[in-house]
BALOBA-1460 file (C-alpha; in Angstrom, 3 decimals):
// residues 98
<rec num="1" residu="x" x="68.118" y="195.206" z="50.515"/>
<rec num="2" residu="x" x="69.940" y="194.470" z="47.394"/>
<rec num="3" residu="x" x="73.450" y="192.575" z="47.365"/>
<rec num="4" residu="x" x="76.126" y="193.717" z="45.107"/>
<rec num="5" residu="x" x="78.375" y="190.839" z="43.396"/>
<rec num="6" residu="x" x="81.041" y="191.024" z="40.841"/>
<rec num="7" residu="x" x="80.746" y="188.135" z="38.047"/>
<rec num="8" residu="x" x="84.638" y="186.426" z="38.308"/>
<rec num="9" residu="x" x="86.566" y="183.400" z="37.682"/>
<rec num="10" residu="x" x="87.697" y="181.321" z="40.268"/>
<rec num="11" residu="x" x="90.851" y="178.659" z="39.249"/>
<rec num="12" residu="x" x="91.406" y="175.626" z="41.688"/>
<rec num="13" residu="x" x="95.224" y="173.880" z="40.508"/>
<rec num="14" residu="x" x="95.775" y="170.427" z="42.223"/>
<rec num="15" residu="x" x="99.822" y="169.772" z="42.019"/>
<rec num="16" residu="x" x="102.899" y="168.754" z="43.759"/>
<rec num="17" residu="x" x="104.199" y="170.987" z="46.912"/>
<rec num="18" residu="x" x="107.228" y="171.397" z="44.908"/>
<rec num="19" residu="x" x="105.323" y="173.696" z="42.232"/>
<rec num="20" residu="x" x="104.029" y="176.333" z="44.713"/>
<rec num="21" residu="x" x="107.154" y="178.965" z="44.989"/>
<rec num="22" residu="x" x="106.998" y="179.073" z="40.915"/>
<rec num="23" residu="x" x="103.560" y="179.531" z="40.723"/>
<rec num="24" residu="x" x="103.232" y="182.183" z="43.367"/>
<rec num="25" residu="x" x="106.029" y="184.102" z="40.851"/>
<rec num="26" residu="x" x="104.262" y="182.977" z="38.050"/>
<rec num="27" residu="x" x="101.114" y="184.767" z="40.117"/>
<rec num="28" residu="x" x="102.852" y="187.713" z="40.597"/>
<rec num="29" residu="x" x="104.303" y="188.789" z="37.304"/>
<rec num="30" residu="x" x="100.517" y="188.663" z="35.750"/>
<rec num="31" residu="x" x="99.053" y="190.614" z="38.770"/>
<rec num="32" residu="x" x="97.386" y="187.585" z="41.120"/>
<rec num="33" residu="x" x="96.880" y="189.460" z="43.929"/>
<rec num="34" residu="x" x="95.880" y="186.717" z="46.433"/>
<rec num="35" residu="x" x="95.103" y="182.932" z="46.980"/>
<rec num="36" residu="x" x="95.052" y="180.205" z="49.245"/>
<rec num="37" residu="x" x="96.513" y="176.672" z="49.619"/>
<rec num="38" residu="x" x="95.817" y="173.860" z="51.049"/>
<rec num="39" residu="x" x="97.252" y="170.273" z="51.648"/>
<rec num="40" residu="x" x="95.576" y="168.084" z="49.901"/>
<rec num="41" residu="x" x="95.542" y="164.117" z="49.252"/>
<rec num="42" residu="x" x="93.535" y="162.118" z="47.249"/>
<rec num="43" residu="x" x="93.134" y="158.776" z="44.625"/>
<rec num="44" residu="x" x="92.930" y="159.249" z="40.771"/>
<rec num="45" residu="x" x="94.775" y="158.317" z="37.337"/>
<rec num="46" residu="x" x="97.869" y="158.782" z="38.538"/>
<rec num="47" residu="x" x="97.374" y="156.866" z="42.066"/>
<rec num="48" residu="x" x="96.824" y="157.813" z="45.337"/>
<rec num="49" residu="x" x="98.705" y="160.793" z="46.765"/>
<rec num="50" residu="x" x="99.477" y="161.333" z="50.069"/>
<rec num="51" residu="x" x="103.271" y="162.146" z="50.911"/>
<rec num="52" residu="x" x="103.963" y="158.790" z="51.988"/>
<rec num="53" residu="x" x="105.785" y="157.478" z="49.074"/>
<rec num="54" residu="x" x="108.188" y="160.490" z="48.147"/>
<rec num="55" residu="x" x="108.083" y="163.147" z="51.101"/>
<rec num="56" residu="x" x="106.457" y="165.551" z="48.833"/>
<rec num="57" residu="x" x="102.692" y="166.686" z="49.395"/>
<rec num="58" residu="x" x="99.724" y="167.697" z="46.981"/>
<rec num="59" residu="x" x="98.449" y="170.653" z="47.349"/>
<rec num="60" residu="x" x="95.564" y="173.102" z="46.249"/>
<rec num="61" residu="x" x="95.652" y="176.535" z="45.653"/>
<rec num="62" residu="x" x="92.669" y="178.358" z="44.994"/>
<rec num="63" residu="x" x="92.963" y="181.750" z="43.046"/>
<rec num="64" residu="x" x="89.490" y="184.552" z="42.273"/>
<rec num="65" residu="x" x="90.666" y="186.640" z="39.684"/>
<rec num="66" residu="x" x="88.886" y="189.568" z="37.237"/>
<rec num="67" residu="x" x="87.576" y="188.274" z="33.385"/>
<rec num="68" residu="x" x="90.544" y="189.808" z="31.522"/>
<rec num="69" residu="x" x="93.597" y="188.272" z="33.925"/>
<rec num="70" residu="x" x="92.097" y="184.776" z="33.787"/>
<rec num="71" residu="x" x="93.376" y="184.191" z="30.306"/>
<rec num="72" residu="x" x="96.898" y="185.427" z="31.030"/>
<rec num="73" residu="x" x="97.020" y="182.650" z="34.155"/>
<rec num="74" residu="x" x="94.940" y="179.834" z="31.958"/>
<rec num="75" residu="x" x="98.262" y="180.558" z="29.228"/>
<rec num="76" residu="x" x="100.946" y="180.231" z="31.853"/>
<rec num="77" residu="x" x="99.489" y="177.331" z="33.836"/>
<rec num="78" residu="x" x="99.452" y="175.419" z="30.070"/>
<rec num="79" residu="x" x="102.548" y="175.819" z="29.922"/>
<rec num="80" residu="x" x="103.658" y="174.044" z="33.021"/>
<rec num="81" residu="x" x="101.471" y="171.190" z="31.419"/>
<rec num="82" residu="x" x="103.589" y="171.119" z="28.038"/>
<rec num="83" residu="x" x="106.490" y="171.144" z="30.284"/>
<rec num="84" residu="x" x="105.329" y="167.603" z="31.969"/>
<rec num="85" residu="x" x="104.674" y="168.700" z="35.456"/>
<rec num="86" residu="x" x="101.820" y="167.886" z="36.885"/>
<rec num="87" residu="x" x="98.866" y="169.843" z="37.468"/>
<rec num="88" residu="x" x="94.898" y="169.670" z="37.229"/>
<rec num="89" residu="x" x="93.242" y="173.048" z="36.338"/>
<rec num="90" residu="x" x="89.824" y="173.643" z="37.093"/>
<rec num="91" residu="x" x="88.045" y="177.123" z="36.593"/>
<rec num="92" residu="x" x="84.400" y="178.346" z="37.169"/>
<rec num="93" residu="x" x="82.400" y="181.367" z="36.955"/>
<rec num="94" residu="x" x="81.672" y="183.000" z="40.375"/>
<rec num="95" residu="x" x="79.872" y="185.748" z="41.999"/>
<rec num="96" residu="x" x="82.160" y="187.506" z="44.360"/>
<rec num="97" residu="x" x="80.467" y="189.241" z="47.719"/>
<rec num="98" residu="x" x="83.191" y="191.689" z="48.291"/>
């Protein structure tokens, strides 16, 4: 039995709860179909985070999209970075089982 996988890109974004409504429209206007989020908390260079200090929570949101849509999303999410807000991008190849 052979398995069938399509080669994609898969885009993990660590930021502030406070991002996700624009980046869901941000999603939507290049064609992101679907993703997930989760709550998130953690320790790095810019100190622990874990909604204690201003009410607001970290989150991450997990997107799988094709080859051609991941540079249109890679463009958009640097420009929330030139605008100061903060965000850490990470993106991988993946095999999707669909």
């Amino acid at each position: 039995m052979s398995v069938i996988t399509h080669a994609e890109k898969i885009i993990q974004i660590i930021t502030s709860s406070s991002l996700e409504s624009r980046l869901v429209e941000t999603f939507e206007k290049i064609g992101v179909t679907g993703y997930t989020t989760f709550n998130v908390r953690g320790d790095g260079d810019s100190g622990i985070q874990d909604s204690h200090i201003d009410g607001d929570t970290n989150i991450l949101m997990m997107i799988v999209t094709t080859p051609e849509s991941y540079d249109l999303l890679m463009e958009a999410l640097n420009k929330y970075k030139r605008r100061g807000q903060h965000l850490m991008v990470f993106s991988m190849n993946t095999d999707v089982l669909s």
